[in-house]
Structures are given as structure tokens and as C-alpha cells.
N, C-alpha and C positions, 0 to 999 in steps of 0.2 A: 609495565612498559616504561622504558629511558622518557620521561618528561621531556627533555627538548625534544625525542623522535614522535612524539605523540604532539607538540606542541606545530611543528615541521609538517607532519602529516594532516594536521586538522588545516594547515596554513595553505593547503596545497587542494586538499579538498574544499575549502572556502572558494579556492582562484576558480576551481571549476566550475561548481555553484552560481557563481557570478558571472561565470559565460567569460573569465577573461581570458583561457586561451582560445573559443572561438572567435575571439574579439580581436585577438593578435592574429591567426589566421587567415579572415578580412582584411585587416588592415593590409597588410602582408601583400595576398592579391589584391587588393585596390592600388595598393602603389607600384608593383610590378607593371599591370596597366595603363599608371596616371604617366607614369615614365614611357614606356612606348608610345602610349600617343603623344606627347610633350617631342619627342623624338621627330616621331612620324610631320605635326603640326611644326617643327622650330625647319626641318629640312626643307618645306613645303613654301615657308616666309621667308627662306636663304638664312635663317641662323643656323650656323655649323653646331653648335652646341647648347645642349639643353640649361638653363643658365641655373647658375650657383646657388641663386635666391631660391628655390624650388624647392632644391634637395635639403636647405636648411628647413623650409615649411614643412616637408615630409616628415622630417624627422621630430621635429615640434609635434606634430601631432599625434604620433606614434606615444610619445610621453602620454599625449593628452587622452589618447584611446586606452591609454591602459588604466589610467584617471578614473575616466567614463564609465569603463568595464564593471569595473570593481566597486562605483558608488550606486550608478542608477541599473534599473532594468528597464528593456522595452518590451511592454506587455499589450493583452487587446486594448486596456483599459488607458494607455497610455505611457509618459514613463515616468516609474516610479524609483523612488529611492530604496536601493535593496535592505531589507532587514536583516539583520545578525542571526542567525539560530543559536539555540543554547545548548550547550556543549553537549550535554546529557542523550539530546537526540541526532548529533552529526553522526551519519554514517561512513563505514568508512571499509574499503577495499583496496587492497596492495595492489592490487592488480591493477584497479583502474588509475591507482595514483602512476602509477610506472607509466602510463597509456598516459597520463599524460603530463609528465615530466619530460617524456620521448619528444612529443609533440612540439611543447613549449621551444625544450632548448634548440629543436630545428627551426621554427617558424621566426624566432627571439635572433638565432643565428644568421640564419636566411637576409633579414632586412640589417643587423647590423653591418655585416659583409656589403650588402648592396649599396646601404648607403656612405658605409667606409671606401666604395672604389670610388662612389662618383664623387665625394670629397675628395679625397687622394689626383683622382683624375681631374675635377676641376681648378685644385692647385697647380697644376702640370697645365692646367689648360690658360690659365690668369698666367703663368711666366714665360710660355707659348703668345701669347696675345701680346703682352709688356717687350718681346723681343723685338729691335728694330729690324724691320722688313725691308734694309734696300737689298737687292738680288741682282746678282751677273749672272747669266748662264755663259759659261765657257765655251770655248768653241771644241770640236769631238776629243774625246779622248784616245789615242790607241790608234795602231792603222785601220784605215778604210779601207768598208769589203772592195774588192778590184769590182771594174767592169761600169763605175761609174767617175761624171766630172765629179768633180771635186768641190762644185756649185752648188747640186743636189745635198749637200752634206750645212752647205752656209744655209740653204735653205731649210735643214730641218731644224738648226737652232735659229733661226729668224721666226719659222713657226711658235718652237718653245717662247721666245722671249715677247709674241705681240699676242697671246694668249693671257700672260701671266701680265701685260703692261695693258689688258683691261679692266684688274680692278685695280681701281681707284687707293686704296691702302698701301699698296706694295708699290715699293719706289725701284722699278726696274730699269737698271742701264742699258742703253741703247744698244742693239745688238751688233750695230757697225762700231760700236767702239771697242766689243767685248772679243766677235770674231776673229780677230789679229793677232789678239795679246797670245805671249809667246810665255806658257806653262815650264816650259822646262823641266827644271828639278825641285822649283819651288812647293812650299809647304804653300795647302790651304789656307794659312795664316799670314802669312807672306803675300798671297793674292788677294787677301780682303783687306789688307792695308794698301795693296800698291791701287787696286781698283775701286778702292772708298765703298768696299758691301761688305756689309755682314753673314750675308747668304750668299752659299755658291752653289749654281748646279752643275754638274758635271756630267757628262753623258758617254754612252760609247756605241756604236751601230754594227749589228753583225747580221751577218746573213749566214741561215744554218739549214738546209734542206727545203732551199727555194724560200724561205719563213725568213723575215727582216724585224731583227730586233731590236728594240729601242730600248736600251738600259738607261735608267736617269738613279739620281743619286741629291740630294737635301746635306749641305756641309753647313753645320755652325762653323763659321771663320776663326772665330774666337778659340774655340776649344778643342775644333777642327774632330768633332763627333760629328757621325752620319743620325741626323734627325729624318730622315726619309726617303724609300725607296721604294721603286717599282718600276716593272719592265711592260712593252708593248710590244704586241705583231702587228704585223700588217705585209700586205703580200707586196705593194709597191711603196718607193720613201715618199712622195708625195703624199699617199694618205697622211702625213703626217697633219697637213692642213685639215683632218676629219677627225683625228682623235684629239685636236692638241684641247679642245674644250672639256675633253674629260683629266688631262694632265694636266689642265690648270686646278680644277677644280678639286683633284686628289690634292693638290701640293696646299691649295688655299684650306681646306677641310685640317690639313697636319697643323697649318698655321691658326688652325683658329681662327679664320680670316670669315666674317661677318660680310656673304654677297649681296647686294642688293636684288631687284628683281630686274634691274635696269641693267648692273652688272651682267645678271646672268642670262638677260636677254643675249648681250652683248658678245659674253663667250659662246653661246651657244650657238651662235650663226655660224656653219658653214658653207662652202662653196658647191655647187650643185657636181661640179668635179674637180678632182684633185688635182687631175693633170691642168687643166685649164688655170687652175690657183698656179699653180708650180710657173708654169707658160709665163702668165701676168707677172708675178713673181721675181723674174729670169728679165724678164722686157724693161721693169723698172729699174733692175740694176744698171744695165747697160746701157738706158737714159741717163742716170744720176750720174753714170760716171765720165760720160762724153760731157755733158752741162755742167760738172764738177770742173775738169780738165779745162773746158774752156775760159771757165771764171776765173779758175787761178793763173791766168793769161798763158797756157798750154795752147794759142792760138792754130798749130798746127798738127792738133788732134785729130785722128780720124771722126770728123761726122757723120760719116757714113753710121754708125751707129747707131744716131736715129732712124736709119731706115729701117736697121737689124731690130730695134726693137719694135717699131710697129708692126713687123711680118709676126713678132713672137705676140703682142696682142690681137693679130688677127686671128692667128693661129686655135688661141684662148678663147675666142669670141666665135670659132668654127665649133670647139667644142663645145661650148654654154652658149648658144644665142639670147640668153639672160643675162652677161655678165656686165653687170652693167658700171663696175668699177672699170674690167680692161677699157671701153669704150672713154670714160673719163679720164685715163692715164691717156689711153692714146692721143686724145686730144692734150694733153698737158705737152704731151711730147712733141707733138706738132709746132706746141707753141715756140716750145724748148729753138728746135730746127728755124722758125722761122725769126727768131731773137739774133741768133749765131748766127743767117744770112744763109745756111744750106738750104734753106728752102723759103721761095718767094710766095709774094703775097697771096698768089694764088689756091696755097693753102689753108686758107682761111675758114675760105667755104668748110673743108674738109674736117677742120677743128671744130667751129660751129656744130657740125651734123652729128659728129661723137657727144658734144656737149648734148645736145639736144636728145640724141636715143638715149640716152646715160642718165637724164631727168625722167624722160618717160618711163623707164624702167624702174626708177626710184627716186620720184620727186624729192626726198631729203636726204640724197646721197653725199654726202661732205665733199669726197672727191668731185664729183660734179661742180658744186659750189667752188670748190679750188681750182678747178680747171677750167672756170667760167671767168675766175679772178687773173687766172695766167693769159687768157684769151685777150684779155683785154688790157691788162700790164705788158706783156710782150710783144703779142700779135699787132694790136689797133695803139697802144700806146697814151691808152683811154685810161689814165689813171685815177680820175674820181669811181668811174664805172669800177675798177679794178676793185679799190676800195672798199666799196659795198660788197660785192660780193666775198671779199677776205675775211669784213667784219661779218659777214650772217656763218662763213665757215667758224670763225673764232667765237662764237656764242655756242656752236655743237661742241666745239672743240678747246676749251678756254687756255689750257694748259699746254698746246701744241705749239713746241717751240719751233717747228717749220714754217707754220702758221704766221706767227708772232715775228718772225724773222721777216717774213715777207712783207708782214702790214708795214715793220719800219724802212724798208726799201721804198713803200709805195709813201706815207705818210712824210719819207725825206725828198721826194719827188715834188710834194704837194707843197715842202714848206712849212708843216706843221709840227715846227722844233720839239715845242712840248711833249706831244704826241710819241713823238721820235725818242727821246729818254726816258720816258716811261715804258714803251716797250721794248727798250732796247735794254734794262733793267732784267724785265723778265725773262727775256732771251736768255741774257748773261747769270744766272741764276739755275738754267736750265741744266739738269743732268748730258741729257743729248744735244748740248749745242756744240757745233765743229769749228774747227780750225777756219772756217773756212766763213762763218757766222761771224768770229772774234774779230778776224780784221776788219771784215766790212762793218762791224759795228765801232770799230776803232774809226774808222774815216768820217763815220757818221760824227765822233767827237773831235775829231780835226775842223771840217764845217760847222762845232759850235765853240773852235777856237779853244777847248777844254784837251789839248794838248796832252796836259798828264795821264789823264784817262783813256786818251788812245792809244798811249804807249802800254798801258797796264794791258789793254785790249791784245795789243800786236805781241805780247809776252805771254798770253795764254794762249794762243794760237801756234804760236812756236812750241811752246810744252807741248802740246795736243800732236803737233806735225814736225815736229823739226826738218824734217826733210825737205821742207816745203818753203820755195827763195822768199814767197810775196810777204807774208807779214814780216821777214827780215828788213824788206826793201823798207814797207809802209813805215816800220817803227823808226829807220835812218831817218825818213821826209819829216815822221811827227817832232822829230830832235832837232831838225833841221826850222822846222816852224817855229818850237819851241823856243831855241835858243840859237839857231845858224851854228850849232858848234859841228862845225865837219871834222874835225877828229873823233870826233865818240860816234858820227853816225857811219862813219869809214871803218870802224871797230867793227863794228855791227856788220856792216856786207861782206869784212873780209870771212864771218862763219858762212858765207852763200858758197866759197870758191868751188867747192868738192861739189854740190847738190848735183842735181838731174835737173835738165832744163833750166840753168839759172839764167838771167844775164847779169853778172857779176861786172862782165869787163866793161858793159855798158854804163853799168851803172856808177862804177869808181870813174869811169872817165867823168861822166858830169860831177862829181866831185871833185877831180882834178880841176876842172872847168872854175868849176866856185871857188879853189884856191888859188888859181891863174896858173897851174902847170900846166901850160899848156903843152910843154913836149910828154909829157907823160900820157895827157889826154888822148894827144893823137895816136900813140901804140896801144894805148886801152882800146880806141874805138877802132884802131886797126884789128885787133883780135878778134873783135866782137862781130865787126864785120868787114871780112878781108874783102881788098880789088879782087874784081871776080864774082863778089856773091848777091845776088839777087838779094837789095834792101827794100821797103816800101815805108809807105806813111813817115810817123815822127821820127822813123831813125834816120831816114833819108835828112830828112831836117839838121836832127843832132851831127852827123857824121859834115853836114853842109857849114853848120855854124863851125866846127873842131876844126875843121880845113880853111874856115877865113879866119880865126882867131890864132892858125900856124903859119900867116901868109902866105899860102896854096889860095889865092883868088881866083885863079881860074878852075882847079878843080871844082872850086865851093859853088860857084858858080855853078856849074855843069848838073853837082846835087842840088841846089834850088831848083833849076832846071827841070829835074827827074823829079822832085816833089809836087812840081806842079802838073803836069802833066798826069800823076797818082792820084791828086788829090781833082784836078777837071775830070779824068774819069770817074770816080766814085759819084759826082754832081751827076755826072751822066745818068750812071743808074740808080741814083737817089736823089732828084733835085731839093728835096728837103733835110737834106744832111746838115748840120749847122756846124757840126766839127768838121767837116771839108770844107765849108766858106774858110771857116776861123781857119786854119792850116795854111789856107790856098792864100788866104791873107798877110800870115808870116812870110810865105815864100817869096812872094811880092815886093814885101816889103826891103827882107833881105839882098833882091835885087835892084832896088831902087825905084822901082813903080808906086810909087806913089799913090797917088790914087785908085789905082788897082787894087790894092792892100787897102786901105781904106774902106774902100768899096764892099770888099767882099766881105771886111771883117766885120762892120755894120749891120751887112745884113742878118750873118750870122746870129748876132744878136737881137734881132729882130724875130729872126725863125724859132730861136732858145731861150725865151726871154727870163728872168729869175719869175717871174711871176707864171707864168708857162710849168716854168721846172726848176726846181729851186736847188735841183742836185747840178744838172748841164747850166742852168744859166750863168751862177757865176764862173763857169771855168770858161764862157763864150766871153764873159766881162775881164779877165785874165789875159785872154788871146788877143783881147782887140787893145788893154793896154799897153802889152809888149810889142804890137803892130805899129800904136800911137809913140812910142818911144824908140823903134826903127826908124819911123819915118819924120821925127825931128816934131813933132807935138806934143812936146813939151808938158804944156799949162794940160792940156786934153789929160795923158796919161798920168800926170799928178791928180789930176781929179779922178779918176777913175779907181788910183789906188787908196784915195781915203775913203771911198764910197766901199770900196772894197775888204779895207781896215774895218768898216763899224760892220757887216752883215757877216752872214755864215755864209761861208766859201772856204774852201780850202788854200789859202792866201795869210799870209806873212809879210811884214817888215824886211823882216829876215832876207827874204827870200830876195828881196830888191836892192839890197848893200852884197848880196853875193854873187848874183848874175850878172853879168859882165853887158847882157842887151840894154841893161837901167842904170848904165854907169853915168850918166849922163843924168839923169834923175835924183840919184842918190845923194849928191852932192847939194839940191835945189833947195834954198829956206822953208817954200812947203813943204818938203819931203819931209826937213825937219822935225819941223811942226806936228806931222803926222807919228812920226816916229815917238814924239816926246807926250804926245797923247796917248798914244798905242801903252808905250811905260807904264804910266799913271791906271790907265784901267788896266793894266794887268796886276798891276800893284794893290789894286782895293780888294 
């Protein structure tokens, strides 16, 4: 016989001898096993994947078992170190060697293979994990099946996007910013630069034999490859709010995305019914966007809206007598209504009583806590109370820039500057903060005198909106504080002309005004507001001052007149208004009442004091200096504008070398003084 086939043979009959391919066999199935349950146990802790370090152990020991095999035996006696036999007496059969050559190279095969994928696979699964995770989900792809609003569709990607923005890893944009964006003809790649994601989902909904299909789709932006797919039924699109917990958690599984068990508390709550989510859903948009509308001074927005949307939470709350979110929105809404003045104090009770079932049903409900902090911010005006309850929502909620937005409205109420740019920081930091967040965080730095940075503010708010007059206006005023340069802030209004809802022509007139053209001012404010048209409040004011500074005294006259008579009614149905004293004050004054103006301006400051509210007080301390410099008080109103100069207020030097009511002021050696001071700490 061939010496190496005899040598190969005895080699082979040794391995059996030694038990080491029942040894690989074991091993074999022990680690088929150790990897199922590793599987079973990582899916059970919320690890998506059986980790790396494992599969290198497994395989280490596989070496080590074949080691073991081959050196010791385990006998009754113990284990022993096997003995050699001598050649003379190895037996040996072809047969059995084949039997188990067969064996070997299957069992040898079997675990190489196995543990060659989940290496292979675990590489795939470390560059899956190492991918950064911000995600837009797109708004649908393709037409929409007929026979539905077109609501029901913003809803089913509002679903996808507040599923996927409850784990904590993935940085998803806000679905109101994502909804709008207009697809076109753009590349995948195109979209992940223009919306700052790396991930995009894309989706499309059909309905095929009564059966509503959700096709979603996983885009690298980068390289604009589909990393993942899958589709859903469901017989109505609101279930959408029932499955979106299992489409997050496919999409988090693709990502390699590590769920807590908090996380997955968190996706897996759904709503007891769909329809009733959808309802709720529906109710808060057309909250947000009446309260949206009316903040960006859309003063004559239908409010009725809030009525629409609390039939659409009761509606939600007919279906789930548990729902104990609708009950906390409805009362947010309430509050929303009675802030805007559609609805009087007598709805208080009513908000109360939603807060109140909306606890009971779930004492640690966030919205509750937020709609206990609206309660008391909008409704009662109770802004310490506010406070607490924003800061226990922002301890559930740390990263909610709605949240976050609202403690620096309440914290600039309170006078707590500090406070105020640190979370005003955060805010501006935030993926989902709006156009509408930017400004008013820009005014917050106008009140700390920090100018440049409100402009920066009122320049992101414009990107985010352009369509939108207010941060145009606010960044003219911050340029105006800044530096009085009314040419650069007149640049700036003329981009308002074209908008929707501007006042443009308003607004160039009081620029006109600070340059002294006055013929020019008066056909601005003619435009803005023609004889004929029902004006109220300040514009009645502005259009009263433009007609005495065109020598029309009797007209101007006639508008102080109508101002006053606006601004004693409001007192009427508000005796604690402090911007109707202050108004009613100017009017006054403008007429020569004296002491009426006076009077009223006083007190206004009394009812608003900066210590009270540190947002309305200075601008009561504003009102009553330009009353004191109507009415020939001189020494008063120089003192008021350096008290005015050193605090946060929205007040300017500036502002008093270009208004034509403090011409008389500007000129005075204190003014001076104040002015040459003002320089100096602007200059450090």
C-alpha cells in the first residue's frame, strides 16, 4: 500500500478513535442552540442583534474542541489523556473511514458556513449601526386612492414619522417640515442634501379590492440604494396609528438600532381606536393652525376653529371614553380660545375639567402636565404656576422643543434672562424648530439688547418661511435698534410687498415717518388704510399721528378721537388691560389732556409692572415715556429712557433720535449723556 494513503488512513482512523468527529458534531449542535437562544434572549432585552463578541467565542472554541477531542478522553474514571496505539494493531476499514470523512466534511462545513454569515453579517451589521440615522419620511408618493381628504394621507405619514421619533437614536425630522416639501423630479440625493437626512422613507398608499396598502421604502441618500422594504394592509388608513409600532420597529431591526425597553414600551402603545387617534389627530391640527395664524399677527383668522376642533375631540372622546390625551388637547385648546379672546373666562371651568379627567385617566400624562401649564400661562396668567408645570413636562420630555420653546415665553415673563438664553439655545439647536419659534426667540434678544443675534434669529425664520411678512418686519426693528439705519431696514420690507397678509404699506409709512417724508408717509398709510375702512387700536393711532405731522389737525384730531373711544371700550370689557390704559394714554396726550394721559399712562404701569412681567412691563415703561414727552415732561421722560437704556426691553437710543414724538428730548444734554453711555457699553 502507497505509504502517504496508509499514513492518511491511520490519520483518519486516529480522529475517530478519539471521538473527534463526535466532538465536532456536538459542538456543531451546541452552537446552533447557543445562537438561537442568544437570538431568542438579545430580542427579549431589545438587542436587535446577536453581538459580534459571541460569534468570535464560538468560534475560538470550535478550535479549542477539536484541541480537547484529540488530546483527552472522558471516561467513568474521569478524563483521561488518550493513549497512541501502536501501529501494528490500528484497525482499519475503508468503509468506515469514508463514513466518516462524509460526516466530518459536513459537520466541519456546516459550522464554518454558519459562522462565516454571522461574521459576514455582523460586518454588514457594525456599517448599518456606524450609518448616521437622521430620517425624513416624505410626504406620499404617486396619486392618492380617490374617495379620501387629502388630510387622511398627512396623517398616515405623521403616524410613520412620531413612531420612528420614539427612539431616542434616530434623529427624525419633524413631519410638519417634511410634509410640504415639493419632490418633484429630484434625485434621492438631491433630497438628502436639500433636507439635512441621510435616510429617506418614501412611501405610496393604494387601495386594491377594498385592502389599503402601505408600501414604504428605506433610501441611503448617499448612494440613493433601497436598504429596505415592506408593505402593510389594513382595511381602514387610520389603522395606520395600530401598526405604525411594528414599522418602526422592522425599520429599527434593518438599522441595527439597539431599543430600550422604555423605547419599546413607548412604540408599542397604541390607541384603543384608530378612528378616535385619527379624530384627535385632525382636532390638533386645526388648533395649531388657527393659534399658528393668529401669532403671526393673522389677527383676522377664522377662530372659529377652535370650536371645529373641539367637536373633533369630543367626537374622539365619544369613541374612547379613555382617551385621555383628546381631553388634555381639548383643554390646551380652550386655553389656545381664551388667550385670542374667542372665548371668555368662563371657559375656564371647562379647561380645568379636561385637565382634571385627562390626570385621572393618567396621572403622568405629559400632555396633561402641558395643558395644565397652558392653563395657567394663557387662561389665569399665573406664570410661576405655568412654570412648574412646563418644567415637570420637560423633565418627561427633555428634548421637546415645543416644550423648551414655551418655558422661554414663560421664564421671559418672569425676567429670568438667564434662563431665557439657555433655553433659547436649545430651542435654536432643535431639528423641529419653526419659523415661527425663530422670531420670537429673536425678540427675546432684542430685550437683551443682543441685537446681532436677533437678526441672525429673524434670518432663519425667513429661510424656514419666507412667505411669511413677521420675521421680515422684526429683523427691519432689530436693524433699527441696532444701528437707526433705515435704509438697510427699508430694503428688507421692500421683500414683504408681494406676501399674503402683509402690512407693507404700514410699515414703510413709519419708516417714512423716521425719515420725515412725511408726504410719502401719508399715501403709505393711505394705502394701508383707505377713508372708508374700519381701523382700530394702534393703527388708528399711527394713521392720527401721519395726519398731524401732514398738518390735517383736524382730521388727526378726529383719529385720536376714534382711538379713544377703542381703546375705553376694551377697559370696558377688560378693566385690567394695561395696554389700553397705556394707548388711551397716548391718545390723550396727543390731544392735549394732560393729565388724562398722565393718568392713565401711570397706571398702566402700575397694573404691568416690569417686576409683574418683565416682557409687557417695559413696553408700559415705553408708553408712558412717549406720553411724558407729549405732554411737555421733559426731565420725567429723560429719566425714564435711561432707566430704559440699562434693562431688557425692547428699546433703543436709536429709536429716540428718529421718532419725531422725542424731538424735543433728543436734542437735551441728558439725552446726551445717555446716548454717550449707551456707545461705551456697546463698545466693551
Amino acid at each position: 500500500m502507497n505509504i502517504k494513503l496508509y499514513k492518511l488512513k491511520r490519520f483518519w482512523h486516529e480522529l475517530s478513535r478519539r471521538k473527534v468527529f463526535k466532538g465536532i458534531a456536538y459542538y456543531g449542535a451546541s452552537t446552533l442552540l447557543i445562537l438561537e437562544a442568544a437570538e431568542i434572549i438579545c430580542d427579549a432585552i431589545g438587542v436587535e442583534r446577536v453581538p459580534v463578541w459571541l460569534l468570535w467565542i464560538l468560534g475560538a472554541g470550535f478550535l479549542l474542541s477539536l484541541c480537547f477531542s484529540w488530546i483527552f478522553d472522558i471516561t467513568p474514571g474521569g478524563i483521561t489523556k488518550t493513549k497512541a496505539l501502536k501501529e501494528e494493531v490500528l484497525p482499519f476499514r475503508g468503509k468506515e473511514l469514508k463514513t466518516y470523512k462524509i460526516s466530518t466534511f459536513i459537520s466541519v462545513g456546516i459550522i464554518i458556513c454558519l459562522l462565516s454569515f454571522n461574521l459576514v453579517d455582523g460586518i454588514k451589521s457594525r456599517q448599518m449601526e456606524d450609518l448616521e440615522k437622521s430620517i425624513a419620511v416624505l410626504p406620499c408618493t404617486g396619486i392618492l386612492p380617490p374617495g379620501y381628504e387629502a388630510m387622511v394621507f398627512e396623517f398616515v405619514g405623521d403616524q410613520i414619522a412620531e413612531g420612528l421619533n420614539k427612539i431616542d437614536t434616530l434623529d427624525i425630522l419633524p413631519w410638519n417640515r417634511t410634509k410640504k416639501y415639493l419632490k418633484e423630479n429630484k434625485s434621492y440625493a438631491k433630497m438628502g442634501r436639500e433636507l439635512g437626512a441621510s435616510l429617506l422613507i418614501d412611501w405610496q398608499a393604494w387601495t386594491i379590492d377594498s385592502i389599503n396598502l402601505l408600501s414604504l421604502k428605506m433610501i441611503n441618500a448617499s448612494d440613493e440604494k433601497v436598504i429596505w422594504s415592506n408593505e402593510y394592509s389594513m382595511s381602514r388608513w387610520s389603522e395606520v396609528a395600530v401598526i405604525k409600532p411594528e414599522i418602526s420597529k422592522d425599520i429599527a431591526r434593518r438599522l441595527k438600532t439597539f431599543l430600550s425597553l422604555e423605547e419599546r414600551e413607548k412604540i408599542n402603545k397604541t390607541p384603543n381606536s384608530d378612528v378616535a387617534a385619527y379624530l384627535a389627530w385632525k382636532a390638533n391640527i386645526t388648533a395649531q393652525n388657527a393659534m399658528q395664524l393668529y401669532e403671526m399677527g393673522i389677527r383676522h383668522t377664522d377662530l372659529s376653529a377652535f370650536d371645529e376642533a373641539c367637536n373633533f375631540y369630543t367626537m374622539a372622546i365619544e369613541l374612547d371614553s379613555a382617551f385621555a390625551e383628546a381631553y388634555a388637547n381639548r383643554a390646551k385648546t380652550i386655553s389656545w380660545g381664551i388667550y385670542t379672546t374667542y372665548y371668555d373666562d368662563s371657559y375656564l371651568n371647562r379647561c380645568r375639567e379636561d385637565i382634571r379627567k385627562a390626570s385621572e385617566l393618567d396621572k403622568n400624562l405629559p400632555e396633561a402636565i402641558v395643558a395644565l401649564g397652558f392653563y395657567y400661562y394663557y387662561g389665569l396668567k399665573d406664570y410661576r404656576n405655568a412654570l412648574i408645570h412646563f418644567e415637570r413636562a420637560s423633565e418627561s420630555e427633555p428634548d421637546n422643543a415645543d416644550i423648551l420653546f414655551y418655558l422661554t415665553l414663560i421664564q421671559r415673563r418672569l425676567g429670568h434672562w438667564d434662563s431665557v438664553i439657555s433655553l433659547s439655545e436649545k430651542v435654536l439647536k432643535s431639528r423641529s424648530v419653526s419659523s415661527l419659534y425663530l422670531t420670537n426667540i429673536g425678540l427675546s434678544y432684542d430685550y437683551l439688547h443682543d441685537f446681532s443675534k436677533a437678526i441672525e434669529c429673524h434670518d432663519r425664520a425667513i429661510l424656514i418661511n419666507p412667505d411669511w411678512e413677521a420675521p421680515y418686519k422684526n429683523k427691519a426693528e432689530s436693524i433699527l435698534l441696532l444701528s437707526g439705519d433705515v435704509a438697510v431696514a427699508r430694503n428688507i420690507l421692500l421683500k414683504t410687498k408681494n406676501l399674503n397678509n402683509n402690512r407693507y404699506y404700514k410699515n414703510i409709512a413709519q419708516l417714512d415717518v423716521y425719515e420725515s417724508k412725511i408726504d410719502s408717509a401719508f399715501v403709505n398709510i393711505e394705502r394701508a388704510f383707505p377713508e372708508g375702512m374700519e381701523i382700530q387700536g394702534n393703527n388708528l393711532l399711527m394713521k392720527a399721528k401721519i395726519y398731524n405731522l401732514a398738518g390735517l389737525k383736524m382730521q388727526s384730531q378726529e383719529y385720536y378721537k376714534k382711538a379713544i373711544e377703542f381703546y375705553q371700550d376694551k377697559i370696558l370689557y377688560d378693566p385690567e388691560d394695561s395696554d389700553a390704559y397705556s394707548k388711551l394714554g397716548i391718545a390723550y396726550a396727543a390731544r392735549g389732556l394732560t393729565d388724562e394721559a398722565i393718568e392713565n399712562g401711570e397706571k398702566a404701569v402700575r397694573l404691568t409692572s416690569v417686576q409683574d412681567d418683565a416682557l409687557l412691563g417695559p413696553d408700559r415703561l415705553i408708553d408712558l415715556a412717549r406720553i411724558y414727552a407729549l405732554t411737555g415732561k421733559y426731565d420725567l421722560c429723560v429719566g425714564l429712557i435711561g432707566r430704559l437704556s440699562e434693562m431688557k426691553s425692547i428699546f433703543s437710543v436709536h429709536i429716540v433720535l428718529l421718532d419725531p414724538d422725542f424731538s424735543w428730548i433728543s436734542s437735551s444734554p441728558q439725552f446726551k449723556d445717555i446716548t454717550a453711555k449707551n456707545e461705551f457699553l456697546n463698545n466693551q
